[in-house]
C-alpha positions as a Markdown table, in Angstrom:
| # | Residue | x | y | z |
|---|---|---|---|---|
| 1 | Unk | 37.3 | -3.2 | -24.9 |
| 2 | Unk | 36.3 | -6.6 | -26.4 |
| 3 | Unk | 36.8 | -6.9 | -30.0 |
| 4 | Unk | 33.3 | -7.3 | -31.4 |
| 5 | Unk | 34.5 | -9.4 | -34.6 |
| 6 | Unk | 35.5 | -12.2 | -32.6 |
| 7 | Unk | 32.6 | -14.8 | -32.1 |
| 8 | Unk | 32.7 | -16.2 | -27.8 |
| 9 | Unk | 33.2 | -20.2 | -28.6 |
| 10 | Unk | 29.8 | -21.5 | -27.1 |
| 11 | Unk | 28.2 | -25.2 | -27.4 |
| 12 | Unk | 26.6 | -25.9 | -31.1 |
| 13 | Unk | 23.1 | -25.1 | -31.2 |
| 14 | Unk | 22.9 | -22.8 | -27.1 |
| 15 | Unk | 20.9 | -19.4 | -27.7 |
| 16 | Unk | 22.5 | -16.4 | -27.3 |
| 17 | Unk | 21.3 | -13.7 | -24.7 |
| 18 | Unk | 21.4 | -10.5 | -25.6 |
| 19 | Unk | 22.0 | -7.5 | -23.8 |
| 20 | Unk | 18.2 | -6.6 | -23.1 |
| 21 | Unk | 18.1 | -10.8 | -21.8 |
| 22 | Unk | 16.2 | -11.4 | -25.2 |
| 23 | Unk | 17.1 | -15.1 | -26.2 |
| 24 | Unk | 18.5 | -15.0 | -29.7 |
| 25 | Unk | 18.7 | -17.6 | -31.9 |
| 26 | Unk | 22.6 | -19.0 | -33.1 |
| 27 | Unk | 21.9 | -18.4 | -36.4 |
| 28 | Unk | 20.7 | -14.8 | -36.1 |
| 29 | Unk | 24.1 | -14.2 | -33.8 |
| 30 | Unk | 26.2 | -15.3 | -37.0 |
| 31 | Unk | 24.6 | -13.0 | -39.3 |
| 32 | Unk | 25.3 | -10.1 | -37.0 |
| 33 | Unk | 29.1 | -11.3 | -36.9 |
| 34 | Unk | 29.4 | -12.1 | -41.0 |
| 35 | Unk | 28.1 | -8.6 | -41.1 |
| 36 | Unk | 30.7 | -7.1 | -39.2 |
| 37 | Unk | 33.2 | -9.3 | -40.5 |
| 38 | Unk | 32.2 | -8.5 | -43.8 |
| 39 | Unk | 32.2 | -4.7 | -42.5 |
| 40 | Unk | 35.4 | -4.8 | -41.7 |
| 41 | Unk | 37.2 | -6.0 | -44.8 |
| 42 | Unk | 35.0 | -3.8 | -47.1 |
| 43 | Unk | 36.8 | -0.7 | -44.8 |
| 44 | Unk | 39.6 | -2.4 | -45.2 |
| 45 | Unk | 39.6 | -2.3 | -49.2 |
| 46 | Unk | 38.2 | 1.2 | -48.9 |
| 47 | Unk | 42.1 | 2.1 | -47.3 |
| 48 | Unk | 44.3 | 0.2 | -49.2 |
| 49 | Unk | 42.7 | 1.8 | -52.4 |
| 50 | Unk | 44.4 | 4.9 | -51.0 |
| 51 | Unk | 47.5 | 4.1 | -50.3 |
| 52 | Unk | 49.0 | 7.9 | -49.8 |
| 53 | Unk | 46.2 | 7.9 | -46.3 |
| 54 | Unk | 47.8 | 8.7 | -43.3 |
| 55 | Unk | 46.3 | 6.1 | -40.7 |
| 56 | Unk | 43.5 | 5.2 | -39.7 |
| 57 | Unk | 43.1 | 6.7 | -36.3 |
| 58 | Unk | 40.5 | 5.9 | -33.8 |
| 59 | Unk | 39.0 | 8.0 | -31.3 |
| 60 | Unk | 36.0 | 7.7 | -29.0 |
| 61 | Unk | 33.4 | 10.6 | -27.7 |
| 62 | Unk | 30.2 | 10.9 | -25.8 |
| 63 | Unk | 28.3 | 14.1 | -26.0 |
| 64 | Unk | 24.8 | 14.7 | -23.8 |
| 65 | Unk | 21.8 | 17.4 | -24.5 |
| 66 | Unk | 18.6 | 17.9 | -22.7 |
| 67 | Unk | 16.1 | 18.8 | -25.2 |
| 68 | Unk | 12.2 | 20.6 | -24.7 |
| 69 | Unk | 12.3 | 23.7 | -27.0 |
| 70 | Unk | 9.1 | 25.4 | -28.0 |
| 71 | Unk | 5.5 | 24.2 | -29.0 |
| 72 | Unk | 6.0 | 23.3 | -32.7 |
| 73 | Unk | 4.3 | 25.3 | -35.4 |
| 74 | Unk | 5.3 | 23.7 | -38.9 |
| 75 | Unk | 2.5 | 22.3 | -40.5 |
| 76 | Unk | 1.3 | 18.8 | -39.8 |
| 77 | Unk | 3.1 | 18.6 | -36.2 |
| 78 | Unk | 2.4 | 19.0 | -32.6 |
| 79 | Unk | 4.1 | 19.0 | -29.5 |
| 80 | Unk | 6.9 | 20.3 | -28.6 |
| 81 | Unk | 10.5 | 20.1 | -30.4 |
| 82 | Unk | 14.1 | 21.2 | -29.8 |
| 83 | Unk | 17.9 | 20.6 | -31.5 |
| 84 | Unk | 21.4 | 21.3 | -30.3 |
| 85 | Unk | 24.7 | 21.3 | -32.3 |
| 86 | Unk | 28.2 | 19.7 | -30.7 |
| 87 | Unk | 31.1 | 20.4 | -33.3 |
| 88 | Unk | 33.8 | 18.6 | -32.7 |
| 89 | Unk | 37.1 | 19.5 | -34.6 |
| 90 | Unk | 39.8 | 17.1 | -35.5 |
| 91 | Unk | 43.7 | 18.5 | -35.0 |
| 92 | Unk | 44.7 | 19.6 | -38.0 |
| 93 | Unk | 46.4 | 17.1 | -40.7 |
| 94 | Unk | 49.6 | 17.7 | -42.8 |
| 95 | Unk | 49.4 | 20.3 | -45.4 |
| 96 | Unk | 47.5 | 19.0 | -48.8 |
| 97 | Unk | 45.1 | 16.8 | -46.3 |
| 98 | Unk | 41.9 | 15.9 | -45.3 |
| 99 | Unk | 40.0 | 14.5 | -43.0 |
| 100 | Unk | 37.9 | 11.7 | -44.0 |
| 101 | Unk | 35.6 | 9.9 | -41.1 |
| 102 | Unk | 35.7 | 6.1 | -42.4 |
| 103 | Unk | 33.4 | 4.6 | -39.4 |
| 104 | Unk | 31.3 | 5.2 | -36.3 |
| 105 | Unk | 30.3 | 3.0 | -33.9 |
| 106 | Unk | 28.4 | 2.9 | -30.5 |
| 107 | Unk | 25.1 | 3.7 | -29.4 |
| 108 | Unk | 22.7 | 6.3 | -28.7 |
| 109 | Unk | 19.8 | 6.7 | -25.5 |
| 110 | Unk | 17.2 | 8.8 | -25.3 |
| 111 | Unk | 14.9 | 8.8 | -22.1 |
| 112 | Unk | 12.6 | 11.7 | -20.2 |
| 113 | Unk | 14.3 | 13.7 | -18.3 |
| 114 | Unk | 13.0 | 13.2 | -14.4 |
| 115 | Unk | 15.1 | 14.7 | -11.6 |
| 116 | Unk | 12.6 | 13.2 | -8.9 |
| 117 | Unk | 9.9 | 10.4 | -9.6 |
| 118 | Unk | 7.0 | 12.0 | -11.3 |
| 119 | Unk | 3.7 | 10.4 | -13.6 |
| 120 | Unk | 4.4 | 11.2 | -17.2 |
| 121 | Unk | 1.3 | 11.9 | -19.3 |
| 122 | Unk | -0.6 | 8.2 | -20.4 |
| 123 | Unk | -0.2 | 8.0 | -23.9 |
| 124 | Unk | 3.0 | 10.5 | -24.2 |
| 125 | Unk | 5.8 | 10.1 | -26.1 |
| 126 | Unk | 8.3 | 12.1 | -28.1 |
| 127 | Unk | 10.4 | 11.2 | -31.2 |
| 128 | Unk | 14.0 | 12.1 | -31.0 |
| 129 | Unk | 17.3 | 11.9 | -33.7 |
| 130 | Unk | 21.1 | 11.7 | -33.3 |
| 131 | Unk | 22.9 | 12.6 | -36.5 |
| 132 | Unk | 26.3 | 13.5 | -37.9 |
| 133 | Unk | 27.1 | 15.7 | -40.8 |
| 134 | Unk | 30.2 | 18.1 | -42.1 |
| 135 | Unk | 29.5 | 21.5 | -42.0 |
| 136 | Unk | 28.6 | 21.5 | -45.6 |
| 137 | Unk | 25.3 | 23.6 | -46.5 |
| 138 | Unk | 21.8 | 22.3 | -45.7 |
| 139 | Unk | 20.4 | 20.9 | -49.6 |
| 140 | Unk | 21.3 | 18.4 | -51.7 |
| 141 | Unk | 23.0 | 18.5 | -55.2 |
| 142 | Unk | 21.7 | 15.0 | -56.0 |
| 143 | Unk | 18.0 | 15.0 | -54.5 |
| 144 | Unk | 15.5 | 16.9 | -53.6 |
| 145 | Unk | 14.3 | 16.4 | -49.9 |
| 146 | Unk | 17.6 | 15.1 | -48.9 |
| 147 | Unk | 21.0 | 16.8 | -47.2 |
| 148 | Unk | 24.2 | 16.0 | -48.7 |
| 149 | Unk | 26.5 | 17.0 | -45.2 |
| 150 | Unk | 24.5 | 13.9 | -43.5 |
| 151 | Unk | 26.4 | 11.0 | -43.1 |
| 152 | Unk | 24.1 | 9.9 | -40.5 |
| 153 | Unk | 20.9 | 9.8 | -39.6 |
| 154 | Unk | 19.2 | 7.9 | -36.9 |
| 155 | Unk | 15.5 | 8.3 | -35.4 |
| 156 | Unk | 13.9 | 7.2 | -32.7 |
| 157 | Unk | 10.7 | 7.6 | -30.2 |
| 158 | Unk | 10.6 | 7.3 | -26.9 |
| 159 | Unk | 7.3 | 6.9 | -23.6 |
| 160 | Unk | 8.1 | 6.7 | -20.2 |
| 161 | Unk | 10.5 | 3.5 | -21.1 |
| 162 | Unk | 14.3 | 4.6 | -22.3 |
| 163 | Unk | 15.4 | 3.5 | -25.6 |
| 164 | Unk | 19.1 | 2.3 | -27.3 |
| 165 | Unk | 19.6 | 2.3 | -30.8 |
| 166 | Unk | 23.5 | 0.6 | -31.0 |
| 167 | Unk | 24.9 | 1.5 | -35.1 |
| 168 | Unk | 27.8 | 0.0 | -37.2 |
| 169 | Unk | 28.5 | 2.4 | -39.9 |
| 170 | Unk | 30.7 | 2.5 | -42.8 |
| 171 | Unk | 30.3 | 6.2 | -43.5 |
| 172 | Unk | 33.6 | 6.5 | -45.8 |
| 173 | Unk | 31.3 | 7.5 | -49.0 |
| 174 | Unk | 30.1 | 11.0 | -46.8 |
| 175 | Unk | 32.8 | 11.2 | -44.5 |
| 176 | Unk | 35.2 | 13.6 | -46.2 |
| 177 | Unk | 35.4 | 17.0 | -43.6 |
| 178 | Unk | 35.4 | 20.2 | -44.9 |
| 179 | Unk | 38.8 | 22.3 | -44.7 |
| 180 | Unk | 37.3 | 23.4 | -41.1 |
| 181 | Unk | 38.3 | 19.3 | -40.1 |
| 182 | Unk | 34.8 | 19.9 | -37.7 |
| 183 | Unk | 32.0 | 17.0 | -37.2 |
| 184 | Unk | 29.0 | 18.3 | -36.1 |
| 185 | Unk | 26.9 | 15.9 | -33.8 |
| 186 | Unk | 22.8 | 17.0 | -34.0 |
| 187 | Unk | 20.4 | 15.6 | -31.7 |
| 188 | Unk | 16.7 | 17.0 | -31.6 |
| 189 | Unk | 13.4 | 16.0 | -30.3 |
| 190 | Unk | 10.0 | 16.4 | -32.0 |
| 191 | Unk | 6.9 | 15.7 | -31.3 |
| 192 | Unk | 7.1 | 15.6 | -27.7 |
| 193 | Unk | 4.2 | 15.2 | -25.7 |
| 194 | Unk | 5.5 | 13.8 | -22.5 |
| 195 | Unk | 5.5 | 17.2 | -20.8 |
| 196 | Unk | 9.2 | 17.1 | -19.8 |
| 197 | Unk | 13.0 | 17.4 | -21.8 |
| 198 | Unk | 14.1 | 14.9 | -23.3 |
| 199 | Unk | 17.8 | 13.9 | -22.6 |
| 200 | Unk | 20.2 | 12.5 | -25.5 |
| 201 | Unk | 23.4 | 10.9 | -25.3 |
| 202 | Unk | 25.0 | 9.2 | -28.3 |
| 203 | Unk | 28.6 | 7.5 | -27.3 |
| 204 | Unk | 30.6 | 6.1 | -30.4 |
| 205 | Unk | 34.1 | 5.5 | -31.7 |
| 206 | Unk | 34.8 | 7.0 | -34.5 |
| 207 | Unk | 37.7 | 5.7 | -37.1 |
| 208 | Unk | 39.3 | 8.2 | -39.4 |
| 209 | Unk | 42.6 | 8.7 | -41.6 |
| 210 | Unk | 44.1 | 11.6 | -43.1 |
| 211 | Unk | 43.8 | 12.0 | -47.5 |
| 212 | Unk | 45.3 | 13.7 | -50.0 |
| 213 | Unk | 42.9 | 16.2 | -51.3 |
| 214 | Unk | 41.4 | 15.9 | -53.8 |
């Protein structure tokens, strides 16, 4: 796997391509690689300033769902909307530890599910979300309309065309597990007027170490 900190040596002033074959400026490619760079040693400072962490670890997964639900009743929505919950539950660390997940990084598609060429309704389209939390409860301590065990949250909508969303996240601030050591990973669709399910599959890395706790 290439090491996406490490800039490829090109001639001063050549655009980049990227992987859609969308010319992008040299500039705007440097920005994106300060910001990772930059990424990388604030994570970095995050671990030395707890020196008794075991680690970090890194690990990668890739989880799929094949969303359509039921028409959606809640006020102010239409369509059709769905969720599913993968937990995923980290071997469990020496006595007196946690888990804490420190980054993620990857991607996540969404794109109508079609097991044979079919017309999709002109005009449809369906929003769709990919998010990771601990299995703290639902609420906030610190705001209202807002959910402490999120420490991400991504959104999307989709037509007949697939999307991508790629995501670098430093997610060390949230990413303390409960005693259970179990991620949760929650996709969901909403809005969906295409007519047919709506199939979800986020692929990451995910960097973690072991703390003391607290």
């Amino acid at each position: 796997m290439a090491d996406n900190l490490t800039p490829v040596p090109r001639p001063r002033g050549t655009p980049f391509i990227d992987v859609d074959g969308n010319l992008t400026p040299p500039w705007e490619t440097f920005l994106d690689w300060l910001y990772r760079a930059i990424l990388a040693v604030l994570s970095g400072a995050t671990l030395a300033n707890n020196s008794d962490a075991l680690g970090p670890y890194s690990t990668a997964t890739n989880i799929s769902a094949d969303l359509y639900g039921a028409a959606d009743t809640r006020p102010g929505t239409w369509g059709f909307t769905d969720y599913a919950i993968n937990p995923i539950t980290f071997v469990a660390p020496p006595a007196g530890y946690r888990v804490r997940v420190l980054r993620v990084y990857g991607n996540a598609t969404a794109m109508p599910k079609l097991t044979t060429p079919a017309a999709l309704p002109v005009g449809g389209y369906s929003g769709w979300l990919f998010g990771l939390q601990t299995t703290a409860p639902d609420g906030s301590i610190y705001a209202d309309f807002a959910g402490d065990s999120a420490f991400v949250y991504l959104q999307g909508n989709i037509g007949p065309i697939p999307e991508v969303i790629e995501f670098d996240f430093d997610v060390s601030a949230g990413g303390l597990l409960g005693t259970d050591n179990v991620m949760r990973i929650k996709t969901a669709t909403f809005l969906n007027t295409l007519g047919v399910p709506i199939h979800i599959e986020p692929s990451f890395v995910i960097v973690f170490h072991y703390e003391p706790e607290p």
